[in-house]
C-alpha positions in Angstrom: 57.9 8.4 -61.3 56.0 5.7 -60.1 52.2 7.1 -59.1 51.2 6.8 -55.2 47.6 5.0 -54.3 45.7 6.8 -51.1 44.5 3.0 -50.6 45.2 3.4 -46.5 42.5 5.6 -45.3 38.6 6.6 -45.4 38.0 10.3 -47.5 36.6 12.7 -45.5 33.4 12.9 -47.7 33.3 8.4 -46.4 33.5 10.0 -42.7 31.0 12.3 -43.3 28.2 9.6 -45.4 28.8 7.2 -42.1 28.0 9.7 -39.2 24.6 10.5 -41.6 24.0 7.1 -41.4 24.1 5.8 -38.1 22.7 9.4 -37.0 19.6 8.5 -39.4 19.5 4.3 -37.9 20.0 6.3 -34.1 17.0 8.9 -34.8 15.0 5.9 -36.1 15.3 3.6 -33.3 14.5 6.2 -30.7 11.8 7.2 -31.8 10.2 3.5 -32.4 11.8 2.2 -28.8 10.5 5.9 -27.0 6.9 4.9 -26.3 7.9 1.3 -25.7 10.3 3.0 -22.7 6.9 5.1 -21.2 4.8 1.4 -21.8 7.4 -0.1 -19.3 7.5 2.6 -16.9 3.7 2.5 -16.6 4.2 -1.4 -15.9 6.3 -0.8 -13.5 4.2 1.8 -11.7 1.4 -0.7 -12.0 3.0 -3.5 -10.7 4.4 -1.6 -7.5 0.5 -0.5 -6.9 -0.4 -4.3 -7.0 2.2 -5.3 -4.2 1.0 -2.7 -2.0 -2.5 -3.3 -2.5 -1.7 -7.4 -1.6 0.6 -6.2 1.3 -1.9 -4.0 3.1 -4.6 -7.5 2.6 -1.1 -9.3 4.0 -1.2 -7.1 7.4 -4.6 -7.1 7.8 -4.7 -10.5 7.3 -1.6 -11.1 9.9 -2.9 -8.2 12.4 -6.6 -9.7 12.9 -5.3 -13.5 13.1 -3.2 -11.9 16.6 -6.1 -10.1 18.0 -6.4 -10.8 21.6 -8.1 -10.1 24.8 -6.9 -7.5 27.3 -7.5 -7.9 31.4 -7.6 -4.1 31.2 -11.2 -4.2 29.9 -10.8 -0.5 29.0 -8.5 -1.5 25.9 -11.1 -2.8 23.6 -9.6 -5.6 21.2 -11.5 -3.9 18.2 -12.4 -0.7 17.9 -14.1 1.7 14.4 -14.0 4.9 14.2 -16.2 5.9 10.9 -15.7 9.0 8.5 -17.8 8.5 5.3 -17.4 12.2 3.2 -19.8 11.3 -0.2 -18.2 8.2 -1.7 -14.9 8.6 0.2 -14.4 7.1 3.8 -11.4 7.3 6.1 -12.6 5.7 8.5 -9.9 4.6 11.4 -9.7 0.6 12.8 -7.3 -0.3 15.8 -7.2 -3.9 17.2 -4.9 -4.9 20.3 -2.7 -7.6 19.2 -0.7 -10.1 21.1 2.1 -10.6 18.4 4.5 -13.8 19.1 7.0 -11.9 17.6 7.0 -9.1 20.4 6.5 -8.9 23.9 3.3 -8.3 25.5 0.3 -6.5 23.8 0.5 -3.8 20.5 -2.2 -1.7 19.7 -2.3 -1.6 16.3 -4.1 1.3 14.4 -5.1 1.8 10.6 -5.8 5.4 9.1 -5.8 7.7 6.2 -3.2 10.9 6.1 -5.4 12.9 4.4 -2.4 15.5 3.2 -1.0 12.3 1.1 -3.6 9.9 0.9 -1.5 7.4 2.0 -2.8 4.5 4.3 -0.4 4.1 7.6 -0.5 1.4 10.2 0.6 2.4 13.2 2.3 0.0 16.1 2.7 1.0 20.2 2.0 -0.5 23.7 -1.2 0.3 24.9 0.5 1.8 27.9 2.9 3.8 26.5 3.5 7.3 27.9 2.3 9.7 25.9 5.1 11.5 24.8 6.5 8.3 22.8 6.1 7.7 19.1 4.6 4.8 17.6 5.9 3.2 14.9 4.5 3.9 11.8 4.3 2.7 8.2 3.2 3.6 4.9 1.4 0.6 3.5 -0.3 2.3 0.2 -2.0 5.3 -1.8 -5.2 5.1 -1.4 -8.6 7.3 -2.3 -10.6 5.6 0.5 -10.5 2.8 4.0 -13.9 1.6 4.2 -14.0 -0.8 7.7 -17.5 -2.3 8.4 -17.7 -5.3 11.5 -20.2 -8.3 11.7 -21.7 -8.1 15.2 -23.8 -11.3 15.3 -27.0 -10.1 16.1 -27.1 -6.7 14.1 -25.2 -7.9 11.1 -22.4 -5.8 9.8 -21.9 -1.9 11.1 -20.4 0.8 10.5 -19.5 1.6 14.1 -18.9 -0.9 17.2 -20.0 0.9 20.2 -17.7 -0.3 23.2 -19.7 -1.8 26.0 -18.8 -3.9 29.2 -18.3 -6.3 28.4 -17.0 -5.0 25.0 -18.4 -6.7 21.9 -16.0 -8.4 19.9 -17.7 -8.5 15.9 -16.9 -12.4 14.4 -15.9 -10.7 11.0 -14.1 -7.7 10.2 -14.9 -6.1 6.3 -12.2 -3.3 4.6 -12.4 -2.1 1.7 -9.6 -0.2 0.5 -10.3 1.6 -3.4 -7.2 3.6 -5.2 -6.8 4.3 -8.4 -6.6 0.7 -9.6 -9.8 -0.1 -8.4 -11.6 -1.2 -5.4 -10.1 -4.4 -3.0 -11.9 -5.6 -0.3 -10.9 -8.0 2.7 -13.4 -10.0 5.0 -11.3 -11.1 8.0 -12.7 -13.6 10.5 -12.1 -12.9 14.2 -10.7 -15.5 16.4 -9.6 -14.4 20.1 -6.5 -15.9 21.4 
């Protein structure tokens, strides 16, 4: 009788040594690529913090380059309300825009929710009836909204008290801190 050869096949004991293997090559590679996966996430986190940081300076930017004049004299075109708690402010600024891109005047406020530190800009018509909403955004975590003006005979404040006619300050300061570190805007004033 001729003798059969079991040539076809992998032994069980073959199946066994492979799974080992690439279970050992599997165990390895997680654990190097692991903190490489938590260095990426944090870059990420980091990088979304960066682009809200330069989009609040992009509004500001945008929102002060529209301020303009109202014939209601009892709108004023800038106005600070200042909360300084130690090294923490949340302070409040609105300005009355004349955006192209709408019709007629926005007033346009900038404040601290307090419940998730989160900066929010703010968007309705001066004359809106009370019961309507503005519209708002959330343009950043932040751990303070500093907002100082230049008035050009006192230099810069930390509160613009309205008079008639109302004073209109020739620079506008913010500084805006998180946990990134501290960003700070000056922002000339030209009326429209």
């Amino acid at each position: 009788m001729p003798s059969r050869k079991y040539s076809q096949g992998f032994t069980l004991l073959e199946v066994l040594l492979a799974i080992v293997v690439f279970s050992l090559i599997a165990s390895v590679t997680y654990t190097a690529l692991g903190p490489a996966g938590e260095g990426f996430a944090m870059l990420k986190e980091s990088r979304v913090q960066l682009e809200k940081q330069q989009w609040v300076g992009k509004q500001l930017r945008r929102d002060v380059a529209y301020l303009s004049k109202s014939e209601d004299e009892n709108i004023p075109v800038v106005k600070l309300i200042n909360d300084s708690r130690g090294q923490d402010d949340f302070d409040e600024l609105q300005l009355l825009i004349c955006d192209p891109m709408y019709p007629g005047l926005t007033l346009i406020r900038y404040y601290v929710d307090e419940d998730t530190n989160t900066l929010k800009r703010e968007a309705i018509s001066p004359w809106a009836r009370t019961h309507v909403e503005p519209i708002a955004w959330d343009l950043a975590e932040v751990e303070s909204f500093a907002v100082e003006v230049f008035v050009a005979k006192s230099g810069y404040k930390q509160v613009l008290n309205q008079q008639n006619p109302p004073v209109i300050p020739k620079m506008i300061k913010v500084t805006v801190r998180d946990g990134r570190g501290e960003m700070r805007y000056d922002l000339p004033v030209f009326i429209q």
